[in-house]
C-alpha positions as CSV (number, residue, x, y, z in Angstrom):
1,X,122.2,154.8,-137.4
2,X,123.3,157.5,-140.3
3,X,123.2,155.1,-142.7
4,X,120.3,154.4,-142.0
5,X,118.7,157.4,-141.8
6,X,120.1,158.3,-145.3
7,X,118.6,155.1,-146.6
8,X,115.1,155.8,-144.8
9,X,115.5,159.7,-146.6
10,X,116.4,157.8,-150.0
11,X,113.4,155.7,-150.0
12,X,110.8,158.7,-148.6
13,X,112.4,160.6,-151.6
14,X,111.6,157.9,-154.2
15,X,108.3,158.2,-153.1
16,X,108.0,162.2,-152.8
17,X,107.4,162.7,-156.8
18,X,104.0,160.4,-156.7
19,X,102.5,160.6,-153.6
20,X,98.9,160.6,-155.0
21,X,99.1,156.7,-155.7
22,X,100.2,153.7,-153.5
23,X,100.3,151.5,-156.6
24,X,102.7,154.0,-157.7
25,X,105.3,153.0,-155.4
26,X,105.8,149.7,-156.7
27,X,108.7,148.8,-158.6
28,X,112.7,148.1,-158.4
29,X,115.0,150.8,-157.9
30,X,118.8,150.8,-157.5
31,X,119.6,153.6,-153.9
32,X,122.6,155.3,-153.7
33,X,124.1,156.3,-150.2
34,X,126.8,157.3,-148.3
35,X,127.9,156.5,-144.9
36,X,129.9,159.4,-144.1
37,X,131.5,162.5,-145.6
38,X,134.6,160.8,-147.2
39,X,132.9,157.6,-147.6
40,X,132.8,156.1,-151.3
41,X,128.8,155.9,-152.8
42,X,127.7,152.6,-151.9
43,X,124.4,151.1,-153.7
44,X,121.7,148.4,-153.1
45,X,119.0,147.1,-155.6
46,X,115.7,148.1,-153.8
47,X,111.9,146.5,-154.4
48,X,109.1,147.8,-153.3
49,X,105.3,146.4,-153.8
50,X,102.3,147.6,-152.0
51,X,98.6,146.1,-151.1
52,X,96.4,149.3,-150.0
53,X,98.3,150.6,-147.4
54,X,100.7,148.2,-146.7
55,X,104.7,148.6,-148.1
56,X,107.0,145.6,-148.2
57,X,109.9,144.7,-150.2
58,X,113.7,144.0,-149.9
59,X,116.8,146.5,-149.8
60,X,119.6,144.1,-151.0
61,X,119.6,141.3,-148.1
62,X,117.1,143.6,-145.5
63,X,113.6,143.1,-145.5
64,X,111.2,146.2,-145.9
65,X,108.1,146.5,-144.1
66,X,106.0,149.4,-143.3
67,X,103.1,151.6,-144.6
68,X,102.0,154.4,-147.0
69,X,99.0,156.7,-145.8
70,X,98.8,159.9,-147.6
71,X,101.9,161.3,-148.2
72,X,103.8,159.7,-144.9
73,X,105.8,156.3,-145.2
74,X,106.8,154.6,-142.3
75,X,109.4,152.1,-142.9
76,X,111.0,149.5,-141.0
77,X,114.1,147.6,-142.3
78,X,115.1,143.7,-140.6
79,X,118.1,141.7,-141.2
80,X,117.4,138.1,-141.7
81,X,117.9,137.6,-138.4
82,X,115.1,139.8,-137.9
């Protein structure tokens, strides 16, 4: 749950500088996270694209799915499993 938590902050922070424009949130990005205090860095090639309000993308093998109104991203990460 941590780790994802930190990933869910990492991708709301990616978004923080441009908030004004969905179409601004498009685009690859390489995250950087931890797991825990003494836990080595730990990175994942993250894509975003988004249609109006809608987010979706990849974060290495997850699925991304969610939505961008205003300044408030909702996302939702799924294994392939789903």
């Amino acid at each position: 749950m941590h780790r994802f938590l930190t990933s869910l902050f990492l991708v709301a922070a990616l978004v923080a500088p441009r908030p004004s424009s969905a179409a601004g949130l498009s685009g690859a990005y390489i995250a950087a996270f931890t797991t825990g205090p003494t836990a080595e860095t730990q990175y994942a090639r993250v894509s975003l694209t988004t249609d109006g309000t809608k987010v979706s993308g990849t974060w290495g093998d997850r699925t991304i799915a969610g939505t961008l109104v205003g300044t408030k991203v909702e996302l939702t990460f799924s294994d392939r499993t789903g």
